[in-house]
C-alpha positions as CSV (number, residue, x, y, z in Angstrom):
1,X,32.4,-71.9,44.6
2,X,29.8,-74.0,45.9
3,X,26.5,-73.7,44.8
4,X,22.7,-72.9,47.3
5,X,21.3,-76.4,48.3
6,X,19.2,-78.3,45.7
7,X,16.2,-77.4,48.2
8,X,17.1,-73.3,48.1
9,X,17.2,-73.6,44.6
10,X,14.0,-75.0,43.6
11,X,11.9,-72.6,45.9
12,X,13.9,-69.6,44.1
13,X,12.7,-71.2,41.0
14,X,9.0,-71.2,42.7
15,X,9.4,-67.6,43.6
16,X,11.0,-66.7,40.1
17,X,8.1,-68.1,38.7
18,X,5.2,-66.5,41.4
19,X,6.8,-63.0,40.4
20,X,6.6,-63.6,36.7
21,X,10.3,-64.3,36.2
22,X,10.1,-67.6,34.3
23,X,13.2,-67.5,32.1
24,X,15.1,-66.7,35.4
25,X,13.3,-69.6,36.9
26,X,14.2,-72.0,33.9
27,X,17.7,-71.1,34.5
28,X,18.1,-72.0,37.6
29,X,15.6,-75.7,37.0
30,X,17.8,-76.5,33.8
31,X,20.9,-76.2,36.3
32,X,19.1,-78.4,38.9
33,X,17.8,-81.1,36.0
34,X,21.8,-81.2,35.2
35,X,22.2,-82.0,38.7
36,X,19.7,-84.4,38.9
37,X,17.7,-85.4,35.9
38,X,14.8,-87.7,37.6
39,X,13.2,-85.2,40.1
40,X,9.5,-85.2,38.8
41,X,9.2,-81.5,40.8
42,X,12.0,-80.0,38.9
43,X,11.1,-81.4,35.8
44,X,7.4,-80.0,36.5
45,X,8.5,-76.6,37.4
46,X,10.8,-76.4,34.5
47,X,8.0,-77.5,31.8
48,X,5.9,-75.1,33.4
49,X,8.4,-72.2,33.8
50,X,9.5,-72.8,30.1
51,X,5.8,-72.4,29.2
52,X,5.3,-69.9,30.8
53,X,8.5,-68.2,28.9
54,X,6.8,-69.4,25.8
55,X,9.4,-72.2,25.2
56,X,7.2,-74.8,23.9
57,X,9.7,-76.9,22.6
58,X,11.5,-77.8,25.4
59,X,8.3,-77.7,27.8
60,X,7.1,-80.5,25.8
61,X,10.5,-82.4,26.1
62,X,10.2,-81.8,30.1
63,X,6.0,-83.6,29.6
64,X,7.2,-86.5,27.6
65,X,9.7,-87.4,30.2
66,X,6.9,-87.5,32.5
67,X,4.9,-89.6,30.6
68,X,8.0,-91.9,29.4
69,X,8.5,-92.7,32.9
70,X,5.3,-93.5,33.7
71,X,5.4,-96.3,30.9
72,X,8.7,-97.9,32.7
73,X,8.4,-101.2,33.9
74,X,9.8,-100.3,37.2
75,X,8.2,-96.9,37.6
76,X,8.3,-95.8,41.2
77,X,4.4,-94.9,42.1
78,X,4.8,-91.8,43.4
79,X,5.3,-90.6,40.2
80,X,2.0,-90.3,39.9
81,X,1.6,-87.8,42.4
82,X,2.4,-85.6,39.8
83,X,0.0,-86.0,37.3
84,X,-2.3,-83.3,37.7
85,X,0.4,-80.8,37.5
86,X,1.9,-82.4,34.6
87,X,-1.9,-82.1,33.2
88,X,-1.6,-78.4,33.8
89,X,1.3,-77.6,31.6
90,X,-0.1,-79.2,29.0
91,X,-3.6,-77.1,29.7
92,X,-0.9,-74.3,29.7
93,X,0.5,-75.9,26.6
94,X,-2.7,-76.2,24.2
95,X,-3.9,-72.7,25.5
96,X,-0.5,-71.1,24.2
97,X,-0.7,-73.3,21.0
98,X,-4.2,-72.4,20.3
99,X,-3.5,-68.7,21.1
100,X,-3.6,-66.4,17.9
């Protein structure tokens, strides 16, 4: 069986996650990470689909990627595109922390 393109997959994941579906949507990210471990989108919507499923843990493993590959020497700029949503989850983060 051949799977949906990468593409199809990741805006399922964004619907999963605009309906309220986010352990769907992690599903179908932690397939896509497998497939491809260095997309920064992926790895955004997974940390903030896993958040949003109350998975802190492994949200927080999805941020310090982010951040770990920002320190590389060779880190590719656009990288950085993503830093304000990688700010977000951890907004998202603290909130559910903090949260009695």
């Amino acid at each position: 069986d051949q799977l949906p393109s990468h593409e199809f997959r990741t805006t399922t994941a964004k619907l999963l996650l605009e309906v309220g579906e986010a352990d769907a949507a992690a599903d179908v990210l932690t397939q896509l990470i497998l497939e491809d471990e260095d997309s920064p989108e992926v790895r955004y919507l997974a940390a903030l689909s896993l958040v949003r499923a109350e998975d802190t843990e492994t949200a927080v493993q999805h941020v310090n990627w982010y951040r770990d590959q920002l320190t590389k020497p060779n880190c590719d700029e656009s990288l950085r595109e993503w830093e304000d949503s990688f700010v977000q989850v951890e907004e998202e983060l603290a909130a559910l922390v903090a949260a009695p």
